[in-house]
C-alpha positions in Angstrom: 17.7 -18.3 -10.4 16.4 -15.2 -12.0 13.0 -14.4 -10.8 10.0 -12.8 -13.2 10.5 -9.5 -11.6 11.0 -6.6 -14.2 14.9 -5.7 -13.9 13.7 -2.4 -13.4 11.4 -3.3 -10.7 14.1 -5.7 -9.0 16.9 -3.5 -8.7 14.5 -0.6 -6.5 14.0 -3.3 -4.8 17.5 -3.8 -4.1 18.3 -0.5 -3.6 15.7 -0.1 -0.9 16.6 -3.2 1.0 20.7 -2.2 1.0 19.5 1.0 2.0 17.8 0.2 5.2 19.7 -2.6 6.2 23.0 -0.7 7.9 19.7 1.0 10.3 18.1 -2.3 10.9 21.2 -3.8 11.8 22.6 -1.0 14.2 18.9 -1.0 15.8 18.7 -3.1 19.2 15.6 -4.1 18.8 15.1 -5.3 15.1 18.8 -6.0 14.5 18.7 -9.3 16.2 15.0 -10.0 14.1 16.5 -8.9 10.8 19.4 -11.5 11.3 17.1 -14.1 12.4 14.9 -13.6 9.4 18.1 -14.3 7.1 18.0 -10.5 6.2 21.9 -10.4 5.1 21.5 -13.6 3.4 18.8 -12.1 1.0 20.4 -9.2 0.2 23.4 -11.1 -1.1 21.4 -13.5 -3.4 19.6 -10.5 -4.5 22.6 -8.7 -5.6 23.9 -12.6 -6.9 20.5 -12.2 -9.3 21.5 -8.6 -10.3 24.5 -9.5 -11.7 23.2 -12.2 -13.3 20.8 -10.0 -14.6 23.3 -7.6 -15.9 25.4 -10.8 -17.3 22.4 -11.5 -19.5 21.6 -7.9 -20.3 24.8 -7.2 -21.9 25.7 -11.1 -23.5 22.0 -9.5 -25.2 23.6 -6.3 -26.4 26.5 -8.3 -27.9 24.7 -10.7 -29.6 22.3 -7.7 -31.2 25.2 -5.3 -32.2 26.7 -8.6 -33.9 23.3 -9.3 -35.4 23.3 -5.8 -36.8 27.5 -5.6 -38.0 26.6 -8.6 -40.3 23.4 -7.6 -41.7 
């Protein structure tokens, strides 16, 4: 499901998370947490979202630049 979250918004969200996740991970302390708190998981669905996200952006392109060929 597509949350209400701009895309732009979403996807530095994104970015952030895959970002820190390979340091939370290789940390002893906060590795074990970050898989316990289903931190893997969630980036996965996130990026699932964005490319639904970008599915929808670009079926919208489509259907404008054929909107705009027959008119």
């Amino acid at each position: 499901m597509i949350s209400d979250e701009p895309d732009d918004t979403f996807k530095a969200r994104l970015d952030r998370m895959e970002r820190r996740a390979p340091i939370l991970l290789a940390d002893p302390h906060y590795g074990p947490l970050y898989r316990a708190k289903g931190g893997p998981e969630l980036i996965e669905e996130m990026r699932i979202e964005w490319r639904e996200r970008e599915e929808r952006a670009r079926a919208r392109k489509l259907r404008w630049e054929a909107s705009i060929s027959e008119g």
